[in-house]
DSSP file (Angstrom, degrees, kcal/mol; ACC not computed):
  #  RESIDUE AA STRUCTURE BP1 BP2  ACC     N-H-->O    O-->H-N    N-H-->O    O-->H-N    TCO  KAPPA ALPHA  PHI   PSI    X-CA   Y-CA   Z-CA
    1    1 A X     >        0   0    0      0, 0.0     4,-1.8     0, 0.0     5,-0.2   0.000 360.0 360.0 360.0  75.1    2.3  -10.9    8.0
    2    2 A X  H  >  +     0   0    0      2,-0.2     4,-2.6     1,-0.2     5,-0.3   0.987 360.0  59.6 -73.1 -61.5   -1.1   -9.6   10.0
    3    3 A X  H  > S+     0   0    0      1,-0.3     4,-1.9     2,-0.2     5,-0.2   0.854 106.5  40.6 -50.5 -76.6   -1.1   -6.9    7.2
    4    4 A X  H  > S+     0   0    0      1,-0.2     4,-2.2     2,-0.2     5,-0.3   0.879 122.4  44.3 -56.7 -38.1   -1.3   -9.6    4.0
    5    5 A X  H >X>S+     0   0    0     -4,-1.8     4,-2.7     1,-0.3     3,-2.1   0.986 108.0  54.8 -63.2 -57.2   -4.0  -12.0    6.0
    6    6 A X  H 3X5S+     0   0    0     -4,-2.6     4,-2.2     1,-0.4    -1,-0.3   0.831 116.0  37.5 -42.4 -52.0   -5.9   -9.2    7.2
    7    7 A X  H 3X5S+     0   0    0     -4,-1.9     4,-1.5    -5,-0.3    -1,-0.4   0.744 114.3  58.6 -77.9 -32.4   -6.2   -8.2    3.3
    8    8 A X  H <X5S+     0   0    0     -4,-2.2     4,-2.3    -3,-2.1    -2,-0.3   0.772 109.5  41.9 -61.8 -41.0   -6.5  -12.1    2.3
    9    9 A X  H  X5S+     0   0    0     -4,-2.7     4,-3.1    -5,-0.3    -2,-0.2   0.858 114.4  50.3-100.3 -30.7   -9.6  -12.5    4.4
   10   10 A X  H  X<S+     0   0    0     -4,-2.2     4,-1.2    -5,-0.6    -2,-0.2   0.999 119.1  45.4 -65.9 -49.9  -11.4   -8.6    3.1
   11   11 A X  H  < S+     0   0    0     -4,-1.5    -2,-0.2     1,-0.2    -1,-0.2   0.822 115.0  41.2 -57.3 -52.4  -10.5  -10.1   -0.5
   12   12 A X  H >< S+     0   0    0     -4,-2.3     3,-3.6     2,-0.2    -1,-0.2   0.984 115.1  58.7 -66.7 -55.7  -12.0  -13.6    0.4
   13   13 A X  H 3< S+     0   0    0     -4,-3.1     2,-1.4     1,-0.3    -2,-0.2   0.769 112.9  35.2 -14.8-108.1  -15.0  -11.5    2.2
   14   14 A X  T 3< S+     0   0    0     -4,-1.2     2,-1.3     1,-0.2    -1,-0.3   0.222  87.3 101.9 -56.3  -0.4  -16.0   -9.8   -0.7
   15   15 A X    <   +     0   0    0     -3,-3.6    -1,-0.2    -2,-1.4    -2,-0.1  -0.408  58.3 177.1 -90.6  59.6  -15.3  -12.7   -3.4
   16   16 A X    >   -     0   0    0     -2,-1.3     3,-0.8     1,-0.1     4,-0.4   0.202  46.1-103.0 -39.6 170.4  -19.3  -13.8   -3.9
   17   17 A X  G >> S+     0   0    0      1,-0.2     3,-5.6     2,-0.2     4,-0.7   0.963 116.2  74.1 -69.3 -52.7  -20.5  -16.2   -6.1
   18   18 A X  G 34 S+     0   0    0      1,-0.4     4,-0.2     2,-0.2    -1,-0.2   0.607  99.0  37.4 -29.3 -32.4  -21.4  -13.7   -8.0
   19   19 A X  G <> S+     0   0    0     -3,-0.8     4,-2.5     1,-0.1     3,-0.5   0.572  98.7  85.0-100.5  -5.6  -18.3  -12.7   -9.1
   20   20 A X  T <4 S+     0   0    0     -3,-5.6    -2,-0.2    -4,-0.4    -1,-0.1   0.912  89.5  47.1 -80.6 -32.1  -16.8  -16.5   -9.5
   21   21 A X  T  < S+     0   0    0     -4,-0.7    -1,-0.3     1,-0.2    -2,-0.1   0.959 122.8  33.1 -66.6 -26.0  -18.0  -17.4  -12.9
   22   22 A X  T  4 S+     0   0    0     -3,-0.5     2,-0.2    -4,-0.2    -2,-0.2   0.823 125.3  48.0 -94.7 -33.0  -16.9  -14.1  -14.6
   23   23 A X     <  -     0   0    0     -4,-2.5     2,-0.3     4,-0.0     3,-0.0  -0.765  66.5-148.0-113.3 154.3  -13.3  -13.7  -11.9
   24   24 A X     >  -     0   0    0     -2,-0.2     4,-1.6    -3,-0.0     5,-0.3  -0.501  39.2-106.4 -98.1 162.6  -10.8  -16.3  -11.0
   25   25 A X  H  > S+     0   0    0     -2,-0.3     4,-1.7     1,-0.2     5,-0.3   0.898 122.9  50.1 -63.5 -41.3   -9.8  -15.5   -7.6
   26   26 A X  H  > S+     0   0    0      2,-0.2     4,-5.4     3,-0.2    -1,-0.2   0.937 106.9  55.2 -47.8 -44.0   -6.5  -14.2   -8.6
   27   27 A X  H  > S+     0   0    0      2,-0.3     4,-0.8     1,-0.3    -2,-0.2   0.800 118.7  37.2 -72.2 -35.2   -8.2  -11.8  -11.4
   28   28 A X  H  < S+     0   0    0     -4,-1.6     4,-0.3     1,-0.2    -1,-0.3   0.738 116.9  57.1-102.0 -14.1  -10.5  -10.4   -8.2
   29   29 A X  H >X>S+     0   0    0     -4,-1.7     3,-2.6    -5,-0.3     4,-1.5   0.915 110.5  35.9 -68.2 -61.7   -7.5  -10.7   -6.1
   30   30 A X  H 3<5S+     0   0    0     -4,-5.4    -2,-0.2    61,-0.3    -1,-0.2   0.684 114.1  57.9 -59.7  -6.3   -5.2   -8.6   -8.0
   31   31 A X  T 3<5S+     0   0    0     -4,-0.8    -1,-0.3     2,-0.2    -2,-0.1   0.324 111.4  43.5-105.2  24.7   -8.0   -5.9   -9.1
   32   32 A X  T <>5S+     0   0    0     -3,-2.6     4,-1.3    -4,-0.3    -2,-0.2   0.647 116.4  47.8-110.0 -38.2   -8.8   -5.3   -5.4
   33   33 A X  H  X5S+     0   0    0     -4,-1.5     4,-1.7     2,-0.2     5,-0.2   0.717 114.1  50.3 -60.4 -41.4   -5.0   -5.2   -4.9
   34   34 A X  H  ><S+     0   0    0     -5,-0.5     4,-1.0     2,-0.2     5,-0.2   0.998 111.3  44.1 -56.4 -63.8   -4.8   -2.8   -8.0
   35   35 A X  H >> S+     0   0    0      2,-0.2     4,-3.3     1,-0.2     3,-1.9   0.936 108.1  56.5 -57.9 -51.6   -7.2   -0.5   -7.0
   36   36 A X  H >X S+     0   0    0     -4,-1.3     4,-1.6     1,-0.3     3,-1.3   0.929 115.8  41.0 -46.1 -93.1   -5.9   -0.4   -3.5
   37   37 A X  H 3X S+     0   0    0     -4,-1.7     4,-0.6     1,-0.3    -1,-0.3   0.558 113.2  49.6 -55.0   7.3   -2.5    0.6   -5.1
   38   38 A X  H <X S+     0   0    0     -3,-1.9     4,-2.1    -4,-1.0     5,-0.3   0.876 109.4  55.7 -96.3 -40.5   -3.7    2.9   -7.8
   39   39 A X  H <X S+     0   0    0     -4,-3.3     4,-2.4    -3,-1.3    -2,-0.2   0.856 111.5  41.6 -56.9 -61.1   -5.5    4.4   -5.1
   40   40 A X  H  X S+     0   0    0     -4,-1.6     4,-2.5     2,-0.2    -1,-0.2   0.780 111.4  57.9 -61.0 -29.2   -2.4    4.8   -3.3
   41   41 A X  H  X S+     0   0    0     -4,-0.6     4,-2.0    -5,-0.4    -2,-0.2   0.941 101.8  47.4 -64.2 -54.5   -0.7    5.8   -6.1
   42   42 A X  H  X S+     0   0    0     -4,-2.1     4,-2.3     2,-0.2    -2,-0.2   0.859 113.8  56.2 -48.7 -41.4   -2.7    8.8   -7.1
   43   43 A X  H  X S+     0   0    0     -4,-2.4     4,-2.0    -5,-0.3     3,-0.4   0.984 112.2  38.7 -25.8 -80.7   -2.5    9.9   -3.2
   44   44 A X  H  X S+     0   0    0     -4,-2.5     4,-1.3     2,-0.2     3,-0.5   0.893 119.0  49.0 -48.9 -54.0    1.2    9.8   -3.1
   45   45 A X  H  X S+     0   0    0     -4,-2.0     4,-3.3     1,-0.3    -1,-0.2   0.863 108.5  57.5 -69.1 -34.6    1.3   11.4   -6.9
   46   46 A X  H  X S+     0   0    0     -4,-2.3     4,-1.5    -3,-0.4    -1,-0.3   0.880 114.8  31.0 -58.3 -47.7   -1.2   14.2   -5.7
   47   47 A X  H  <>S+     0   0    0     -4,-2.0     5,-0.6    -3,-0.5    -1,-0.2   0.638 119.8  52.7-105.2  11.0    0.8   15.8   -2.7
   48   48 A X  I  <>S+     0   0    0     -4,-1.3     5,-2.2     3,-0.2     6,-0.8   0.758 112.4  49.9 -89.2 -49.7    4.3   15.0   -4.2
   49   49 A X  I  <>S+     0   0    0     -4,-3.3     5,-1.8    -5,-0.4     6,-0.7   0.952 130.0  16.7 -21.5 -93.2    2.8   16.9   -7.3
   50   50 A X  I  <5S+     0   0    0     -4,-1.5    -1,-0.2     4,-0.2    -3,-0.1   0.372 137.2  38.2 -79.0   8.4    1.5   20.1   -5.5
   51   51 A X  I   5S+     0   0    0     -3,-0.1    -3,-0.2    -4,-0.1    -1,-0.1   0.697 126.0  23.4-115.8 -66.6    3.7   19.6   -1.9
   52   52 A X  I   <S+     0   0    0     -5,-0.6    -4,-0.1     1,-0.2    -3,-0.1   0.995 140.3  20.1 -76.5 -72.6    7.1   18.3   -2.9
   53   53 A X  I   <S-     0   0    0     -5,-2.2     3,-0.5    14,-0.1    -1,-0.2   0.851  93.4-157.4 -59.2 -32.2    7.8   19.3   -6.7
   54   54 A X      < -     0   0    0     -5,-1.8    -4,-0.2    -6,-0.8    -5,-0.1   0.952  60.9 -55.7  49.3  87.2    5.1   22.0   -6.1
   55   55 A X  S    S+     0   0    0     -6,-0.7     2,-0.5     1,-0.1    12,-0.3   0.458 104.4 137.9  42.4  -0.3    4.2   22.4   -9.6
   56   56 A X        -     0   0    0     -3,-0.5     2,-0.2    -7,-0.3    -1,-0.1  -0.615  55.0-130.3 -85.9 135.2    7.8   23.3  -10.6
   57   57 A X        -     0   0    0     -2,-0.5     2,-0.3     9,-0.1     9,-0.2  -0.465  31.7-151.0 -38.9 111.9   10.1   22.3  -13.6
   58   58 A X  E     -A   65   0A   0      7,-3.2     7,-2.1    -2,-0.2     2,-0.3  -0.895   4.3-146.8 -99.3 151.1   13.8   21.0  -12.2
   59   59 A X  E     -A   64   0A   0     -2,-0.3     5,-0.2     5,-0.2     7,-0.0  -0.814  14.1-172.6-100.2 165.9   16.7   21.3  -14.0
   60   60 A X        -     0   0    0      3,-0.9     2,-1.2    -2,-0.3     4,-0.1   0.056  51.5-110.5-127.7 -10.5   19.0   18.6  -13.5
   61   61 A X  S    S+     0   0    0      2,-0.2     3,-0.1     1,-0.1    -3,-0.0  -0.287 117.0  43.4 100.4 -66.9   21.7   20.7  -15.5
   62   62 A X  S    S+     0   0    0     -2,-1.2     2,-0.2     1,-0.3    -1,-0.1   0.316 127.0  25.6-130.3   7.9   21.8   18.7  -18.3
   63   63 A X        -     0   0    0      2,-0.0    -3,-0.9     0, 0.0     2,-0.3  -0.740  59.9-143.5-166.2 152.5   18.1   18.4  -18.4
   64   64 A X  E     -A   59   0A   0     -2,-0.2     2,-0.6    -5,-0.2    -5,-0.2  -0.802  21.8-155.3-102.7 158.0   15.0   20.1  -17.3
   65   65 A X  E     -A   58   0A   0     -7,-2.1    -7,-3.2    -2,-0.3     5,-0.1  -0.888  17.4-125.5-115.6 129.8   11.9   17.8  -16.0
   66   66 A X     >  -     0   0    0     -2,-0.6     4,-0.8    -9,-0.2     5,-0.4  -0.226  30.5-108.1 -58.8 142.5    8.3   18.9  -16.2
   67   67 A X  H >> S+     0   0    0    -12,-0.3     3,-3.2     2,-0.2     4,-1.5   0.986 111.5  53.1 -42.9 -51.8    6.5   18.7  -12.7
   68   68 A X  H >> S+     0   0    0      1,-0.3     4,-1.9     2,-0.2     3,-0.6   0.976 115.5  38.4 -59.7 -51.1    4.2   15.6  -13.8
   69   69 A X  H 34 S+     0   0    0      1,-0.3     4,-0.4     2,-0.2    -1,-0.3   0.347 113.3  50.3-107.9  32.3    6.7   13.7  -14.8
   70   70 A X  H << S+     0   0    0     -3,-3.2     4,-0.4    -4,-0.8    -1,-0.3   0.431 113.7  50.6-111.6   1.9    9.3   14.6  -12.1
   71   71 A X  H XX S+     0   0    0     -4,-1.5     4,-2.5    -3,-0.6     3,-2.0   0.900 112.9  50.9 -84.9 -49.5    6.4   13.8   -9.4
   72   72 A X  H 3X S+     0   0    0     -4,-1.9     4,-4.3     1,-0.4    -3,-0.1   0.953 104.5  51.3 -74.1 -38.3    6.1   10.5  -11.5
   73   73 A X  H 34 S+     0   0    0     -4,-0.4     4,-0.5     1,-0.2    -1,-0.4   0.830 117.9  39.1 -57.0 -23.1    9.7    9.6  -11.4
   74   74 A X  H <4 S+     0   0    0     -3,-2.0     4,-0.3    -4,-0.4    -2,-0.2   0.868 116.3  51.6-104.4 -22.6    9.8   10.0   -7.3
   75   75 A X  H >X S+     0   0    0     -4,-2.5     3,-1.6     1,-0.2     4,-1.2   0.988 100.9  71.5 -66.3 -54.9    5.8    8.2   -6.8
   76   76 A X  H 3X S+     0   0    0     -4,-4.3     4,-2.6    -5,-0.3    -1,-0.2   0.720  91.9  47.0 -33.2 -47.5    7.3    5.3   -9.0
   77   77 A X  H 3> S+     0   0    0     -4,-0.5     4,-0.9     1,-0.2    -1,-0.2   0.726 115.4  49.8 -53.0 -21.6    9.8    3.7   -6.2
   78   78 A X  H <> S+     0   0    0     -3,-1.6     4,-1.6    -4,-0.3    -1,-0.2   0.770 118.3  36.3-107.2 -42.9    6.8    3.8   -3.5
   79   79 A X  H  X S+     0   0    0     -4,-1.2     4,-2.0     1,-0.2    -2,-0.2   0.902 109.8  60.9 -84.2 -20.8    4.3    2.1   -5.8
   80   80 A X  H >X S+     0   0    0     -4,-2.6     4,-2.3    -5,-0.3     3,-0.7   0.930 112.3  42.2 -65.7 -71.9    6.9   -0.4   -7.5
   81   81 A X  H 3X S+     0   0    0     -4,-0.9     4,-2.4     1,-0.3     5,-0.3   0.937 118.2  44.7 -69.2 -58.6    7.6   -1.9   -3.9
   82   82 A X  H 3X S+     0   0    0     -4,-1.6     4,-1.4     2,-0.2    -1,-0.3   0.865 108.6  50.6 -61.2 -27.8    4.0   -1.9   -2.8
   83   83 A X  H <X S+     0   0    0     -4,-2.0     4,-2.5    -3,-0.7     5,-0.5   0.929 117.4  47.3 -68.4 -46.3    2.3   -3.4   -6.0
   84   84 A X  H >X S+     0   0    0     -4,-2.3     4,-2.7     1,-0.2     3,-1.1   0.945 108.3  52.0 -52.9 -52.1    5.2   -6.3   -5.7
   85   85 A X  H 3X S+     0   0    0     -4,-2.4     4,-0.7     1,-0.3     5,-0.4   0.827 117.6  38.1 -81.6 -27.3    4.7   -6.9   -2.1
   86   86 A X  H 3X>S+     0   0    0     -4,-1.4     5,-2.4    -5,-0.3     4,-0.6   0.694 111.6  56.1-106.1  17.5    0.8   -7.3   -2.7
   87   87 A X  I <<>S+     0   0    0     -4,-2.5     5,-2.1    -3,-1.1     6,-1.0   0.856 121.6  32.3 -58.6 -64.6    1.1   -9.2   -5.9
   88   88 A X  I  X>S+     0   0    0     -4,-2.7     5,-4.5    -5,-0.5     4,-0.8   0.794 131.1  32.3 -53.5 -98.6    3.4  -11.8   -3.8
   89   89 A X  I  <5S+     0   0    0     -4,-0.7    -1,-0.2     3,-0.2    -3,-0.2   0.523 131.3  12.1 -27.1 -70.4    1.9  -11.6   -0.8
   90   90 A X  I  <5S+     0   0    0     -4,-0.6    -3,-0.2    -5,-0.4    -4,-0.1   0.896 124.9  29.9-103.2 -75.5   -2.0  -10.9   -1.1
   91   91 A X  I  4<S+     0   0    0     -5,-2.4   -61,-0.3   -62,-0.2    -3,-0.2   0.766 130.3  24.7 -73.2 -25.7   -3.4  -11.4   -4.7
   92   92 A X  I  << -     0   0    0     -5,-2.1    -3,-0.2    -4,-0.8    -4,-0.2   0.913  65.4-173.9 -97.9 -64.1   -1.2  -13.9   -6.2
   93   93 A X      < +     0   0    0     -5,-4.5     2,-0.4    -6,-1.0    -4,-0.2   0.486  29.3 154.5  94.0 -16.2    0.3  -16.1   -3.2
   94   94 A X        +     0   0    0     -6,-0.3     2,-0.8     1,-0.1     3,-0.3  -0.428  13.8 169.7 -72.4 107.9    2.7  -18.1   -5.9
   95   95 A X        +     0   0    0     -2,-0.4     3,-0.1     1,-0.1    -1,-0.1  -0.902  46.2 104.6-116.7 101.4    6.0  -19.4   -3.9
   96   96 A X  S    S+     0   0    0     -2,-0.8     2,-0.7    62,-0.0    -1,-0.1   0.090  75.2  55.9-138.2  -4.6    7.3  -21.6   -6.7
   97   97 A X  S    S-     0   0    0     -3,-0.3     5,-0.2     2,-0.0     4,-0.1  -0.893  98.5-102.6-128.5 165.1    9.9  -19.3   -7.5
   98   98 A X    >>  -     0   0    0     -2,-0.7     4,-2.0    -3,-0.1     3,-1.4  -0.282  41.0-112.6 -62.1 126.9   12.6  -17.9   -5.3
   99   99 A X  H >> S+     0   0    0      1,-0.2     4,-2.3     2,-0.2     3,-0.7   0.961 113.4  58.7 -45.4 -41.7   11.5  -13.8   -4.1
  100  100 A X  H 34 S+     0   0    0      1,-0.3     4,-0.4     2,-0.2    -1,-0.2   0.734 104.0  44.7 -75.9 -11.7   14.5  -12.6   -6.2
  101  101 A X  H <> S+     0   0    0     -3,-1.4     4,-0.6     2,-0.1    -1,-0.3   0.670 108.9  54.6-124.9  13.1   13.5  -13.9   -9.2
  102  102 A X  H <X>S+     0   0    0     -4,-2.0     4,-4.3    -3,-0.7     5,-0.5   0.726 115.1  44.8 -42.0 -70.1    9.8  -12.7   -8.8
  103  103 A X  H >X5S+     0   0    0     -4,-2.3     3,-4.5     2,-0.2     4,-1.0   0.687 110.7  53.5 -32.1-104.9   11.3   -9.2   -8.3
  104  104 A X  H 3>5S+     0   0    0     -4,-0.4     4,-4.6     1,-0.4     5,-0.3   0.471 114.4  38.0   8.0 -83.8   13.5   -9.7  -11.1
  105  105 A X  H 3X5S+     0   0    0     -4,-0.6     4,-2.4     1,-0.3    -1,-0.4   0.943 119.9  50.2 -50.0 -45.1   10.6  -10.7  -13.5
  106  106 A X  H <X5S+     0   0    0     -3,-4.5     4,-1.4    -4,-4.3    -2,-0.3   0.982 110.5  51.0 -59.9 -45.2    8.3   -7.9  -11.8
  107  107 A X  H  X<S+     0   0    0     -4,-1.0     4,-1.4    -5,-0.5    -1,-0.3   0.895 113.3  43.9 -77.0 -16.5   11.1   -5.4  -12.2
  108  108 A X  H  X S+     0   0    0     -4,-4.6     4,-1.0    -5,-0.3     3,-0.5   0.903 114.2  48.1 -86.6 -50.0   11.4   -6.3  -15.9
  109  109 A X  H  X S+     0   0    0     -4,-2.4     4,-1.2    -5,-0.3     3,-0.2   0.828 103.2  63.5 -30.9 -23.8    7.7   -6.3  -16.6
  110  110 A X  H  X S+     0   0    0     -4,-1.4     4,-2.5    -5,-0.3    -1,-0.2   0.968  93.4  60.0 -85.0 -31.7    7.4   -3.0  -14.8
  111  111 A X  H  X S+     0   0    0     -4,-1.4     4,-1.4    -3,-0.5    -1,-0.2   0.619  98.3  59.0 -73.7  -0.2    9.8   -1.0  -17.6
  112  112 A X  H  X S+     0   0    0     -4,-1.0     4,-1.9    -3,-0.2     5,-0.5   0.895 110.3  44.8 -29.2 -82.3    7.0   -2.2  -20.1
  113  113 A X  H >X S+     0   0    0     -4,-1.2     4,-2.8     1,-0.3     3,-1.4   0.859 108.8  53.5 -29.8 -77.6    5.0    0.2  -17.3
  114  114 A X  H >X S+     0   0    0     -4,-2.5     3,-2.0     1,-0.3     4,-1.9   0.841 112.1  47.4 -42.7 -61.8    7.6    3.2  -17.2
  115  115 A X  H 3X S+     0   0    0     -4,-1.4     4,-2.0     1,-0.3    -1,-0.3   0.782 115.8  40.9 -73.5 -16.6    7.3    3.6  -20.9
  116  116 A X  H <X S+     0   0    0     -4,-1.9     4,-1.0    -3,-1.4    -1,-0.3   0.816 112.9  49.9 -53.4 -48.7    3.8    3.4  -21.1
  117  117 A X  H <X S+     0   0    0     -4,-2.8     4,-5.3    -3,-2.0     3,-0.4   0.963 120.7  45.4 -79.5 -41.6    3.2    5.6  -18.1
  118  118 A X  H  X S+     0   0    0     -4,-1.9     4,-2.0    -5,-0.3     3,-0.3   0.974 113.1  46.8 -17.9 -88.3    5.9    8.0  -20.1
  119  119 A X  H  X S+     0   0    0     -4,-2.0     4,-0.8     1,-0.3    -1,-0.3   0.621 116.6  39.4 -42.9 -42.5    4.5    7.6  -23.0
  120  120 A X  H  X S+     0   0    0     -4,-1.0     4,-2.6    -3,-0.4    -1,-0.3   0.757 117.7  54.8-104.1 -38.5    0.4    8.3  -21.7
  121  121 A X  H  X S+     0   0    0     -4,-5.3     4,-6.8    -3,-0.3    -2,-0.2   0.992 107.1  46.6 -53.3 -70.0    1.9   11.2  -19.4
  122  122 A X  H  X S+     0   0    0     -4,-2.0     4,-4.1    -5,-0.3    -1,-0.2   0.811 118.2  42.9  -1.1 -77.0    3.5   12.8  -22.3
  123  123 A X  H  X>S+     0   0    0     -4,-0.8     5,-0.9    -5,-0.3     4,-0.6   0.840 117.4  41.1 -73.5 -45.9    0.3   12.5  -24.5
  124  124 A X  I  X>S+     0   0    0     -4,-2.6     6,-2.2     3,-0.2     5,-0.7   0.963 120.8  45.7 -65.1 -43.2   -2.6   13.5  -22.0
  125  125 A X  I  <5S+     0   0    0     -4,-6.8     4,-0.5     1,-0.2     5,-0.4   0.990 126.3  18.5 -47.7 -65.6   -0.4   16.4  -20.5
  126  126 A X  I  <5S+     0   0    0     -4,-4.1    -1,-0.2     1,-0.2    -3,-0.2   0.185 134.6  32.4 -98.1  30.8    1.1   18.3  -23.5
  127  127 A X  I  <5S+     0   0    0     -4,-0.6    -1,-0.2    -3,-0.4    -4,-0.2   0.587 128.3  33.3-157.4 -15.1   -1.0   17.3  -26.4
  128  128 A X  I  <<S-     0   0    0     -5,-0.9    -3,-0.2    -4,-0.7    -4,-0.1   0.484  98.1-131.5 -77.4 -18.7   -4.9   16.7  -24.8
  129  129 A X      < +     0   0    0     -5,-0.7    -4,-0.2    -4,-0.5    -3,-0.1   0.778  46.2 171.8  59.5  23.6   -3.9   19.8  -22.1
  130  130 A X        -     0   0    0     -6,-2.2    -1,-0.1    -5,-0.4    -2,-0.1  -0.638  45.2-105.4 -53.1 137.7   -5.3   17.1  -19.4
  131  131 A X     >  -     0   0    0      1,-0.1     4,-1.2    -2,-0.1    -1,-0.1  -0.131  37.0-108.0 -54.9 178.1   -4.6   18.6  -16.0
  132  132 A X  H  > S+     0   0    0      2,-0.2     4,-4.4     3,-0.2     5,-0.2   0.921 114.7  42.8 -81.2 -49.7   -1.5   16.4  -14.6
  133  133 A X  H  > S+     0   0    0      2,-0.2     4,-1.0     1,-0.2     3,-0.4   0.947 117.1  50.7 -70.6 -43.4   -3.5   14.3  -11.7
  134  134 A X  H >> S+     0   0    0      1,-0.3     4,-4.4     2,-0.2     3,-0.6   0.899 110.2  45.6  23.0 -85.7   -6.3   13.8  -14.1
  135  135 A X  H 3X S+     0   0    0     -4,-1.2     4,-1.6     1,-0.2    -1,-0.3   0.800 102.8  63.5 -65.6 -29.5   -4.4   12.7  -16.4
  136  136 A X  H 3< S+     0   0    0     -4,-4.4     5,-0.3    -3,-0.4     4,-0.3   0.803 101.2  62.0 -13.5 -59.6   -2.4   10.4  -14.0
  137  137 A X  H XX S+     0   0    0     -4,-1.0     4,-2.4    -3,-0.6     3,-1.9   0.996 104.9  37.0 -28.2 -81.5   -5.6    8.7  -13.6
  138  138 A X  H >X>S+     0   0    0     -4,-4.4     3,-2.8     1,-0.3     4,-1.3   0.969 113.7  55.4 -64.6 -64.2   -6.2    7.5  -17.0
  139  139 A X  H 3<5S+     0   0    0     -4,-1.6    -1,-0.3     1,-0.2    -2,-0.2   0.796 106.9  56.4 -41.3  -5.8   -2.6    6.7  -17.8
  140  140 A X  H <45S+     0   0    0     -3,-1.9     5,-0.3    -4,-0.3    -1,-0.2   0.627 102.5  50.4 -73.0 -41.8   -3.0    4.6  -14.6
  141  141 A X  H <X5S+     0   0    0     -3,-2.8     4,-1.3    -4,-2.4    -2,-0.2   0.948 111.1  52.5 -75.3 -39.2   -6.1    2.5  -16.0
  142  142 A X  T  <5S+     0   0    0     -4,-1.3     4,-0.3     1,-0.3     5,-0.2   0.894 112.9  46.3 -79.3 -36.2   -3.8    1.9  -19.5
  143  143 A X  T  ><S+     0   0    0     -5,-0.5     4,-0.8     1,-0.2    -1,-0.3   0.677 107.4  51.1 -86.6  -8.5   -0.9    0.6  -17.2
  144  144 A X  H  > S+     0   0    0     -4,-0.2     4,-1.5     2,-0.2    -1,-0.2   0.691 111.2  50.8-102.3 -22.4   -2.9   -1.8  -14.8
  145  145 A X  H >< S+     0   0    0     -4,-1.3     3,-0.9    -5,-0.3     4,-0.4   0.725 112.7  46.8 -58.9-106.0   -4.5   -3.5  -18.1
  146  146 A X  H >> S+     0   0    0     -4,-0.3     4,-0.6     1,-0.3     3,-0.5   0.478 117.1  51.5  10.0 -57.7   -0.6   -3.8  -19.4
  147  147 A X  H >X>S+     0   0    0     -4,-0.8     3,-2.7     1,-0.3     4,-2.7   0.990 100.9  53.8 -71.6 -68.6    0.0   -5.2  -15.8
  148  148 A X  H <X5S+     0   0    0     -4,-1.5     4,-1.2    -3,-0.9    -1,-0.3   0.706 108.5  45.2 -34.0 -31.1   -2.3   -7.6  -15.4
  149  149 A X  H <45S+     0   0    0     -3,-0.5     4,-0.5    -4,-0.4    -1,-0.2   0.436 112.2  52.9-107.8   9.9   -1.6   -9.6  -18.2
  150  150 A X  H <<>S+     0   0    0     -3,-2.7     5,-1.3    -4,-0.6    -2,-0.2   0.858 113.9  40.1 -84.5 -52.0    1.8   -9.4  -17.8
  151  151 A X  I ><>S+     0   0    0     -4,-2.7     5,-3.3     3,-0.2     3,-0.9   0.879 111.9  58.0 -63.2 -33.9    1.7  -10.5  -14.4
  152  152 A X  I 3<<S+     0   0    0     -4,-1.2    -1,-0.1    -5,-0.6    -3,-0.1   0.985 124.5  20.8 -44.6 -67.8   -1.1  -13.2  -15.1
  153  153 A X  I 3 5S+     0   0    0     -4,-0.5    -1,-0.3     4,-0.1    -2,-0.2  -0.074 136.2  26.3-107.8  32.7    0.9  -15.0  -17.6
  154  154 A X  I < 5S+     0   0    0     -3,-0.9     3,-0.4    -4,-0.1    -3,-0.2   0.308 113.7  30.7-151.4 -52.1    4.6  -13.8  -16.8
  155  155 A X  I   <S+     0   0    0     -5,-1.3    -4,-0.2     1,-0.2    -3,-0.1   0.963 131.7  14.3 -92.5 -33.6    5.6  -12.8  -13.7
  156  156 A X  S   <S+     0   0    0     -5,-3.3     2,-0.3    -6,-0.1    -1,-0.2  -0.365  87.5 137.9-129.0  71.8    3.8  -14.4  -11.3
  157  157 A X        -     0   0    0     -3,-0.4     2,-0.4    -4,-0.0    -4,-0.1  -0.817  55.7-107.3-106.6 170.0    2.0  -17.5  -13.3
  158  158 A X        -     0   0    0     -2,-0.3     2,-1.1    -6,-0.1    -2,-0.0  -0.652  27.0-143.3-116.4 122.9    1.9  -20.7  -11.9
  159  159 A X        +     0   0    0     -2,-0.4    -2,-0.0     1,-0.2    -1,-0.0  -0.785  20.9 177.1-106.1 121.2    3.8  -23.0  -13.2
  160  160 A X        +     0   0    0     -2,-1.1     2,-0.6     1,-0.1    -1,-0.2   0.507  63.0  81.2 -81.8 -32.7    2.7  -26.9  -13.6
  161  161 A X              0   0    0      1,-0.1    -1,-0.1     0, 0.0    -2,-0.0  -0.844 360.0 360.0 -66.3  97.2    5.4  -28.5  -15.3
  162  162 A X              0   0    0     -2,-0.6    -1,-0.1     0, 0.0    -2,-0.1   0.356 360.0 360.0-103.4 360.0    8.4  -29.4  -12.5
């Protein structure tokens, strides 16, 4: 795993004292990890937006899906696998449970996330008139709060009692 050290060691790099009384190392791992995937995440959401969906409405037949949130439904699969793998991997590090029941817990924690991101899309798009990436954004910043303290203290917390 060159990729997760390589990212272990920018993370340790950049973890000053400064930051150690106010961050745990997990806290500054996972919001370096965060950014990193929100980062990627607006990327992906930006040329699937205007490239793939290209501003268009599908119908499905038996429903039609706005562009934002049919861009959001195909970035989800990309970021879902990539937040886990550097939750596990880079910021967290926890092997006291088995990888399938890390997923497991990550994938139920994340449909907290879908409705949220739902939920925020919904409300910036068609009832502030937020452009769609814009509004990505911020419904991005209300889901990585949501995450964090979900992950902190659910999916991947450390457990002390054996």
């Amino acid at each position: 795993m060159a990729i997760s050290k390589l990212l272990i060691s920018i993370i340790d790099r950049f973890y000053l004292p400064i930051f150690r009384p106010v961050f745990s190392r997990d806290m500054f791992g996972y919001a370096l990890c965060g950014a990193l995937n929100m980062s990627l995440d607006a990327m992906w959401y930006f040329v699937i937006y205007h490239f793939i969906v290209a501003q268009r409405f599908i119908d499905l037949g038996f429903v039609v899906v706005s562009p934002h949130i049919a861009s959001l439904i195909v970035v989800f699969p990309i970021t879902f696998f990539t937040g886990f793998w550097l939750n596990r991997n880079v910021a967290f590090r926890v092997a006291d449970l088995a990888r399938r029941g890390q997923l497991l817990k990550y994938a139920l924690s994340v449909v907290g996330s879908i409705v949220l991101n739902y939920i925020c899309m919904k409300f910036f798009v068609e009832y502030l008139n937020i452009w769609p990436t814009p509004a990505k954004m911020l419904t991005t910043v209300v889901s990585v709060c949501y995450s964090f303290l979900v992950g902190k203290f659910y999916t991947f917390a450390r457990h002390t009692d054996k």
